[in-house]
C-alpha positions in Angstrom: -4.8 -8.2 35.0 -2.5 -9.7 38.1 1.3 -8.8 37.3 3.6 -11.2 39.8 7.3 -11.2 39.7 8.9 -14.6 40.6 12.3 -14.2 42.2 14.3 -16.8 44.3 14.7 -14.3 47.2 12.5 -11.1 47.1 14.9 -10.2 50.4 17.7 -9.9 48.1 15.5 -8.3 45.0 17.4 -5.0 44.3 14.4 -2.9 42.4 11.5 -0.9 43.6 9.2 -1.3 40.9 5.9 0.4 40.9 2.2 -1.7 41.0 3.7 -4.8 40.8 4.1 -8.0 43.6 7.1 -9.6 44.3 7.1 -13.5 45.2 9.3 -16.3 45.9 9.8 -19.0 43.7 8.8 -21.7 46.0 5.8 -19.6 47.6 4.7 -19.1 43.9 5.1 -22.7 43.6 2.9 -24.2 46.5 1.1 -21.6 47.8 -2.9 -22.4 46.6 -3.9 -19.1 46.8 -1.3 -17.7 44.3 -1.9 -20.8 41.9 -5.8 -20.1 41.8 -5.1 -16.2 40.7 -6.9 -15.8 37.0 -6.1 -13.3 34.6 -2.3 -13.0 35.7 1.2 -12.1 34.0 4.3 -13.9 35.6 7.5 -12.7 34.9 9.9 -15.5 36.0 13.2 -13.4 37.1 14.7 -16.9 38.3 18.5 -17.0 38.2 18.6 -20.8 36.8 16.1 -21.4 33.9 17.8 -25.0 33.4 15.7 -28.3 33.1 14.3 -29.2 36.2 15.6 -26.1 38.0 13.1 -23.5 39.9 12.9 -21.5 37.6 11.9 -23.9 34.6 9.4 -25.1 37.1 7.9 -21.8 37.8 7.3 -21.2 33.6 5.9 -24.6 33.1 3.4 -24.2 36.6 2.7 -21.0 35.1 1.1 -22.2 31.8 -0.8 -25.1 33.5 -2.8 -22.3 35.7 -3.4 -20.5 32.6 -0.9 -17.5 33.8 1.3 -16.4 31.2 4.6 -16.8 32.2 8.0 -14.5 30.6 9.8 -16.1 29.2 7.6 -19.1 28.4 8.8 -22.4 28.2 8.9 -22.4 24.5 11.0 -19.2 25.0 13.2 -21.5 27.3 14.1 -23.8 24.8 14.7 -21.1 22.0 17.2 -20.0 24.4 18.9 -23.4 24.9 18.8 -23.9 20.9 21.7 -23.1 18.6 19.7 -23.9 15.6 16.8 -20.9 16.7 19.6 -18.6 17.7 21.2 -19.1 14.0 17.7 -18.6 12.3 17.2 -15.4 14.0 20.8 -14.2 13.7 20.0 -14.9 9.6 17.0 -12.8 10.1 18.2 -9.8 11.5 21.7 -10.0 9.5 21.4 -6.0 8.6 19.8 -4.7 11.8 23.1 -6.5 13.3 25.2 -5.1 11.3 24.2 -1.7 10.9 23.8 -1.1 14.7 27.3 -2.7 15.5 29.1 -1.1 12.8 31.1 1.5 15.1 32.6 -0.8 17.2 36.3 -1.3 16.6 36.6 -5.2 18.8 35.8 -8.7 17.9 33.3 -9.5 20.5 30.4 -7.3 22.4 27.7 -7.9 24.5 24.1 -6.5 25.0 22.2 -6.1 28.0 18.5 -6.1 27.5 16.0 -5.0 30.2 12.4 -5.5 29.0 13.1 -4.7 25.9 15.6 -1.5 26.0 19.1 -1.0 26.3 20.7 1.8 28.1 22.0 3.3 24.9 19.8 4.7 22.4 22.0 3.0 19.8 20.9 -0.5 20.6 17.5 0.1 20.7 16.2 -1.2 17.3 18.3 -4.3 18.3 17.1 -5.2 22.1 13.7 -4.9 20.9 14.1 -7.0 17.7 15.9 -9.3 20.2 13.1 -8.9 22.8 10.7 -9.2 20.5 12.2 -12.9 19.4 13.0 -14.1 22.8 10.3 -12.9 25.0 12.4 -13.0 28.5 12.5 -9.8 30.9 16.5 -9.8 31.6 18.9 -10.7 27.9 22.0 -10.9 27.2 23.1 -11.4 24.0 26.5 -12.3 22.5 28.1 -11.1 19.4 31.5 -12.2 17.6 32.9 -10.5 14.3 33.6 -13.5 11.9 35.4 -12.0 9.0 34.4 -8.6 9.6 30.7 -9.5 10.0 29.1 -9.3 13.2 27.2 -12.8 14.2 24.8 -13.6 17.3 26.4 -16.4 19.0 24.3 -16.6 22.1 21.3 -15.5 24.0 21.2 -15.7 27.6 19.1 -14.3 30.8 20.1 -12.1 33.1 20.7 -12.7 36.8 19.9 -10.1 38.6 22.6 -10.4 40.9 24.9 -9.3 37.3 23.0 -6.4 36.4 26.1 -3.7 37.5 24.2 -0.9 40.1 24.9 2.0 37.4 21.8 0.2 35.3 19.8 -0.5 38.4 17.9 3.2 38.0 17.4 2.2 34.2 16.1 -1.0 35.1 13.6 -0.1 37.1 12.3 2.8 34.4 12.2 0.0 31.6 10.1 -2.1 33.8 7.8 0.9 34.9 6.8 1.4 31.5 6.9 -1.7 29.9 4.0 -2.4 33.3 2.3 1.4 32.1 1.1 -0.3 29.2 -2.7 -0.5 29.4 -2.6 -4.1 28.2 -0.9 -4.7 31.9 -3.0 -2.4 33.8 -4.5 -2.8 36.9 -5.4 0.4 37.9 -8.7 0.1 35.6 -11.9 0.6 37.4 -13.3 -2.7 35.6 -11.1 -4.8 33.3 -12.5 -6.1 29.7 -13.2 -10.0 29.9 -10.1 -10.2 27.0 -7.4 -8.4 25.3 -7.2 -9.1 21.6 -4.5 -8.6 19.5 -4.8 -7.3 16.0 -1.6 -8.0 13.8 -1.9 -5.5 10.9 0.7 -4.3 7.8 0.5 -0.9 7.8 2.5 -1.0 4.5 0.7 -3.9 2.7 -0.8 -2.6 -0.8 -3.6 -5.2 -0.5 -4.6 -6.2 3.0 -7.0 -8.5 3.8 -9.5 -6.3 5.9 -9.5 -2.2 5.0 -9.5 1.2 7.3 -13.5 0.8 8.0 -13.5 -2.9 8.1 -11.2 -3.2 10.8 -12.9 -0.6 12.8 -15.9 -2.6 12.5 -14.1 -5.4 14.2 -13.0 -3.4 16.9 -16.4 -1.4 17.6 -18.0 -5.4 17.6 -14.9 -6.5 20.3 -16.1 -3.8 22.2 -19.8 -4.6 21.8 -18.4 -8.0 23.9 -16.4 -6.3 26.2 -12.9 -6.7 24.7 -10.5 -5.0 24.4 -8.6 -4.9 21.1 -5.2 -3.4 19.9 -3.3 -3.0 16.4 -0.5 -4.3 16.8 3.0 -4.9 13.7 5.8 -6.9 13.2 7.8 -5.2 15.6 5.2 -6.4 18.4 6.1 -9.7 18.9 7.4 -9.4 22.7 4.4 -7.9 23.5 1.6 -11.5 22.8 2.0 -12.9 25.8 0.3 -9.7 27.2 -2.9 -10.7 25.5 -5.8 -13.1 25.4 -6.1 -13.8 21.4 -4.4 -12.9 18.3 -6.4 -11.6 14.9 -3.8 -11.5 12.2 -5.6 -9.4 9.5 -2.1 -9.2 7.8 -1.3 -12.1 4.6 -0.1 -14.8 5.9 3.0 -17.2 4.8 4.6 -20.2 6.1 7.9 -18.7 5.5 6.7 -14.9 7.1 6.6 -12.8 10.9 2.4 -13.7 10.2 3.5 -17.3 10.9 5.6 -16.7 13.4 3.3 -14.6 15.4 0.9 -17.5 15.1 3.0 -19.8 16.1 4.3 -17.8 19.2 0.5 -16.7 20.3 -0.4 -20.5 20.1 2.5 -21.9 21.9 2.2 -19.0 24.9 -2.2 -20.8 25.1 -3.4 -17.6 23.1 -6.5 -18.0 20.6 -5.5 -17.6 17.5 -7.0 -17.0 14.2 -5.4 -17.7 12.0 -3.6 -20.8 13.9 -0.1 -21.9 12.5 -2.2 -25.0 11.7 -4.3 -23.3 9.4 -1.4 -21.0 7.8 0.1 -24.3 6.7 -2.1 -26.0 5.2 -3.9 -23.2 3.1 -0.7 -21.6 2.2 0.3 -24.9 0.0 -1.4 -25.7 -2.6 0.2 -28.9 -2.6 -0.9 -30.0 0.5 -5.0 -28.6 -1.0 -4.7 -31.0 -3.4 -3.8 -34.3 -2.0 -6.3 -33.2 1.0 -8.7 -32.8 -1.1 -8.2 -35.7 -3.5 -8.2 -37.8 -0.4 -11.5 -36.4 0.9 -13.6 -37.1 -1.9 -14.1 -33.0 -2.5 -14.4 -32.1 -6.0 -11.2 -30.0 -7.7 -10.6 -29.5 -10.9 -8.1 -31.9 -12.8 -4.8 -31.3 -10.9 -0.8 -32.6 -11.7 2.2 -32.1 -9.2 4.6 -31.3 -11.4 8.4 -31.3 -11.3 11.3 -31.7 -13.9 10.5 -35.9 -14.5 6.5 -34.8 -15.5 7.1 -31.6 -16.9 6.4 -32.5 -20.8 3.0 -34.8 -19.8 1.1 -31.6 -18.7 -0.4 -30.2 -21.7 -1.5 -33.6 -23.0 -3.0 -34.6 -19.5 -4.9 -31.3 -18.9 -5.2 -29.8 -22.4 -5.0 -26.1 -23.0 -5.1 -23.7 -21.4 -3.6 -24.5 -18.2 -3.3 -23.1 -14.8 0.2 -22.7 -13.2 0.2 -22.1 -9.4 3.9 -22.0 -6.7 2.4 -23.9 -4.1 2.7 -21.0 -1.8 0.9 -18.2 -4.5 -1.2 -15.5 -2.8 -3.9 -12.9 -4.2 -3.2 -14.5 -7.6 0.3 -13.6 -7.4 2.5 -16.5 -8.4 -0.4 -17.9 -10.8 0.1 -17.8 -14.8 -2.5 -19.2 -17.2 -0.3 -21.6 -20.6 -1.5 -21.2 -23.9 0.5 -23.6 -25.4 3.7 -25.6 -25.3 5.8 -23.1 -25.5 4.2 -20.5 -22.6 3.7 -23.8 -20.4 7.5 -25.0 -20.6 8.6 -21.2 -19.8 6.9 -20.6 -17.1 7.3 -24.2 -15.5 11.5 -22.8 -15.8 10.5 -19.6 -13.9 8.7 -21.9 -11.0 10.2 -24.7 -10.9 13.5 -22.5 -10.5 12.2 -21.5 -6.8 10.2 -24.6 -6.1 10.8 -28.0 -6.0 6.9 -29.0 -6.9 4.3 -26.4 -9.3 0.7 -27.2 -9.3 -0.6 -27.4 -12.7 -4.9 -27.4 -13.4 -7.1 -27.9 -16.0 -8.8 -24.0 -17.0 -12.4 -24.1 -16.1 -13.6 -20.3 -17.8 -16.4 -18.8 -15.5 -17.6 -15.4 -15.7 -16.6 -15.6 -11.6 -15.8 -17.1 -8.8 -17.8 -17.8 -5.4 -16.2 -17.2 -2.1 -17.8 -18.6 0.8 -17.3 -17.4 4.8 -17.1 -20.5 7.1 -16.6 -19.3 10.6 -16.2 -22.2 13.4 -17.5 -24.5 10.6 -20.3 -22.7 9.6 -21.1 -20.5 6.5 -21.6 -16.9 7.3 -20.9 -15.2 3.8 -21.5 -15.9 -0.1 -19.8 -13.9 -2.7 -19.8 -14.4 -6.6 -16.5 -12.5 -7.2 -16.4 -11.3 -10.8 -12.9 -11.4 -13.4 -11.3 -8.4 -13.1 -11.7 -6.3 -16.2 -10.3 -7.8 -19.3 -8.3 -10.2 -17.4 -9.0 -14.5 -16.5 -9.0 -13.8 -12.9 -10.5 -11.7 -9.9 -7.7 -9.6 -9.3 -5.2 -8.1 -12.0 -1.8 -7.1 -10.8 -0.2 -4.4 -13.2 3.5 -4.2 -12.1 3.7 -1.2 -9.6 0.0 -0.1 -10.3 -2.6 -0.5 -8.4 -4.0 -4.1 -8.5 -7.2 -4.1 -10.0 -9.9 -5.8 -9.1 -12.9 -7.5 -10.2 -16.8 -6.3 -8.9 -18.2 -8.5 -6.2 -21.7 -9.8 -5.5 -22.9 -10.8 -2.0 -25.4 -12.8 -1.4 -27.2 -14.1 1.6 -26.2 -17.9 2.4 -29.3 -19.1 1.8 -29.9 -17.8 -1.6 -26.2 -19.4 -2.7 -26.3 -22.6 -4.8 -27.1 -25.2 -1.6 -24.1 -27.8 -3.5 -21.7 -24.8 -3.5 -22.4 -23.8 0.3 -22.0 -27.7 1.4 -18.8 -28.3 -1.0 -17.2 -24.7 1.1 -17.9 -26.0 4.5 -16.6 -29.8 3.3 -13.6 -28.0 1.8 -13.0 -25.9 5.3 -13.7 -28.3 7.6 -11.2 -30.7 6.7 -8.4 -27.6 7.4 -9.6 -26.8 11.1 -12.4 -24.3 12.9 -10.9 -20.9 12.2 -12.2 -18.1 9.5 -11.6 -19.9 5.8 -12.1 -17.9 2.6 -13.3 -21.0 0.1 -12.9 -20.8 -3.4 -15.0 -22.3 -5.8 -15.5 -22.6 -9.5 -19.2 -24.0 -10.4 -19.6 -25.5 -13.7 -23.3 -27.1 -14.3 -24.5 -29.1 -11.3 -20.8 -29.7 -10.1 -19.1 -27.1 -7.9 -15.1 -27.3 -7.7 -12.8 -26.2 -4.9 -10.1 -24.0 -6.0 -8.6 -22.9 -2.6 -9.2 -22.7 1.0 -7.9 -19.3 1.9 -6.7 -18.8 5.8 -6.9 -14.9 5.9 -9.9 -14.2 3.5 -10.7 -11.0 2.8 -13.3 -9.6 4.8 -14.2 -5.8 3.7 -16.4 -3.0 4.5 -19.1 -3.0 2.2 -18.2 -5.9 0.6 -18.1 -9.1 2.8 -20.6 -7.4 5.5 -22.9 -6.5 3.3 -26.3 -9.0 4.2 -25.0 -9.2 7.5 -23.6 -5.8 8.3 -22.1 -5.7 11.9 -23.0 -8.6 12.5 -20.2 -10.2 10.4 -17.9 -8.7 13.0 -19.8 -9.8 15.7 -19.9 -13.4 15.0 -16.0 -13.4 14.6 -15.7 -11.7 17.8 -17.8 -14.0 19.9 -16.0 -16.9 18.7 -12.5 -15.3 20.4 -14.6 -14.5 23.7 -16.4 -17.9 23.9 -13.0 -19.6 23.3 -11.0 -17.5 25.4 -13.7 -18.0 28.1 -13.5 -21.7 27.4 -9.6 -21.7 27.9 -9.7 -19.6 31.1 -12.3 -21.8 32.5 -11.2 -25.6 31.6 -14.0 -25.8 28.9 -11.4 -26.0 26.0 
């Protein structure tokens, strides 16, 4: 992988940084032989990022040739936009706080070089800063408003204002922020892609375990990719890659979505896409989808407070309560009566403006189907946990508890089950879709379409074995491939 850095003047460039080239901005711009470079990292150290200006131009000429500029022109806008510097100052309220909390004045400023500060104080700070707005050279700006420190302002860094007692620390952060293998280009021969793997270290049930994800990453290799684990801390590093495998749960309101959204705006492939994240995350959204489709769901009311008392008489008892945004059966609760319905309806309805009420159809499980790039490529009858109405049984701080799990091959699933999942998941996108469905006679009945599923060792894998993993990998390599050469 090609690292440029784009400067107005390298004449005047102050830094003598290590294994990477330095180019004008102009020459970047017209020069054929630097536009038809593949496989290269631009970081666009342009005094002006303004509209218009040279060094907007360089960003935006960047993405066209499939280079991946720093900052993007995504990130330039952030920059420009009060409303995203608010959002992130909300975000980051404590880590703010706590790391300004010595200083005695009502205004400070931080000085980020990729990603560090020259004090070891700041450093939780510039990276959570870097990490938001992905540009080489920040400043950001902080006020005390009645004795709590706020972001005001983030800016980049000419430079020409970088003061010559940081100029030896520059040049250090940049060394090793470059040392990264992900930027490499030392290597005697480069993978065809660098994949991401967003993970949770901390997450009590993740979607893929320990052996699982191991089996993706021997498979990557297997195609000649190169994969990483990356966190939530690692946003500022996606634009260093060529894909983006979040293996974490995803949530509209969540870093999993914002990592999405980030990898897909900076041209990475992404699974699972922001798209996808929205509209499996809402159940409201499944339904009228759905509905509109022609794809069989159970009986289904969006309720709020003018419907509330109609539910039990339209859908009879028991009944299913879902939040729209409910997860690993968390934030679903199954009505007796009246009385249990009209409870938990105040508990939802409390957080939510809209709860997803459904008739109970009782099976002794549930299928799952795989679709993959709008095909089926696993079949699961997932059993009731143990003494409980659903697959998985959360027990406060316990472990959850699950269910047993039957895979099957695709073929020997119920054909109208298979051809209901792949209905069902089409109708969301092409990514890797989880499809839940209840079967009751002839009829099969979409639950949910999952974004995320949960794809285990032993479990998920076990008709196909590796080649589970391998079919998700090579659909990152032939889409990558297909991006990088104007097939996508």
């Amino acid at each position: 992988m090609g690292i440029l850095i784009v400067v107005e003047n390298p004449d005047t460039w102050p830094f003598q940084i290590k294994t990477v080239k330095v180019v004008a901005a102009r020459e970047y711009l017209i020069d054929s032989e630097l536009s038809g470079q593949r496989d290269t990292v631009v970081f666009n150290l342009c005094r002006s990022y303004a509209y218009q200006s040279l060094g907007y131009y360089v960003s935006l000429l960047a993405e066209a040739r499939g280079h991946r500029p720093q900052p993007s022109v995504s990130t330039l806008q952030d920059l420009r936009d009060r409303a995203t510097v608010r959002v992130v100052s909300s975000e980051l309220a404590e880590l703010v706080q706590s790391s300004l909390a010595r200083l005695t004045g009502k205004t400070f400023e931080l000085s980020i070089y990729f990603g560090r500060n020259v004090s070891e104080r700041y450093k939780r700070l510039a990276r959570a800063l870097f990490n938001q707005f992905r540009a080489p050279l920040l400043r950001a700006r902080f006020t005390k408003v009645d004795e709590k420190w706020q972001l005001q302002n983030v800016s980049p860094i000419a430079t020409k204002e970088i003061p010559p007692s940081h100029h030896d620390f520059v040049v250090v952060a940049a060394e090793e922020y470059f040392a990264d293998r992900r930027w490499s280009t030392r290597t005697r021969k480069r993978p065809k892609a660098h994949l991401a793997i967003l993970v949770d270290p901390d997450e009590q049930d993740p979607p893929s375990d320990e052996k699982a994800l191991k089996k993706f990453e021997r498979a990557a290799q297997g195609f000649d990719m190169a994969t990483e684990r990356i966190d939530r801390n690692d946003a500022g590093r996606l634009s260093g890659f060529d894909a983006l495998f979040i293996r974490a749960t995803t949530s509209v309101n969540h870093y999993t979505f914002r990592f999405a959204n980030r990898a897909a705006a900076d041209g990475l492939i992404v699974i699972d896409d922001p798209v996808s994240i929205i509209r499996c995350t809402n159940k409201v959204f499944l339904k009228e989808l759905l509905e509109r489709n022609a794809v069989s769901i159970p009986r289904t009311l969006i309720v709020d407070q003018s419907n509330r008392a109609t539910v039990g008489e339209t859908l009879g008892w028991p009944c299913v309560l879902k939040v729209p945004d409910s997860s690993f059966s968390r934030g679903v609760e199954k009505a007796e009566d009246e009385q249990a319905l009209q409870a938990a309806l105040d508990r939802m309805l409390d957080g939510s403006a809209l709860v997803v009420a459904q008739e109970f159809l009782p099976t002794s499980y549930d299928w799952r189907v795989g679709v993959l790039d709008r095909r089926p490529i696993y079949a699961c009858r997932y059993f009731m946990a143990p003494r409980h109405w659903q697959i998985l049984k959360h027990e406060g701080d316990a472990p959850s508890k699950w269910g047993r799990v039957e895979t099957l091959m695709v073929e020997a699933a119920p054909s109208n089950v298979i051809r209901t999942a792949v209905k069902a998941a089409n109708l969301i996108g092409d990514g890797l879709y989880g499809v839940d469905i209840k079967q009751s006679g002839k009829r099969a009945y979409v639950i949910e379409v999952n974004d995320n599923p949960t794809i285990e060792s032993g479990v998920e894998d076990r008709f196909l074995g590796s080649g589970l993993y391998e079919a998700v990998m090579r659909v990152f390599l032939d889409r990558i491939e297909a991006r990088r050469f104007g097939r996508a």
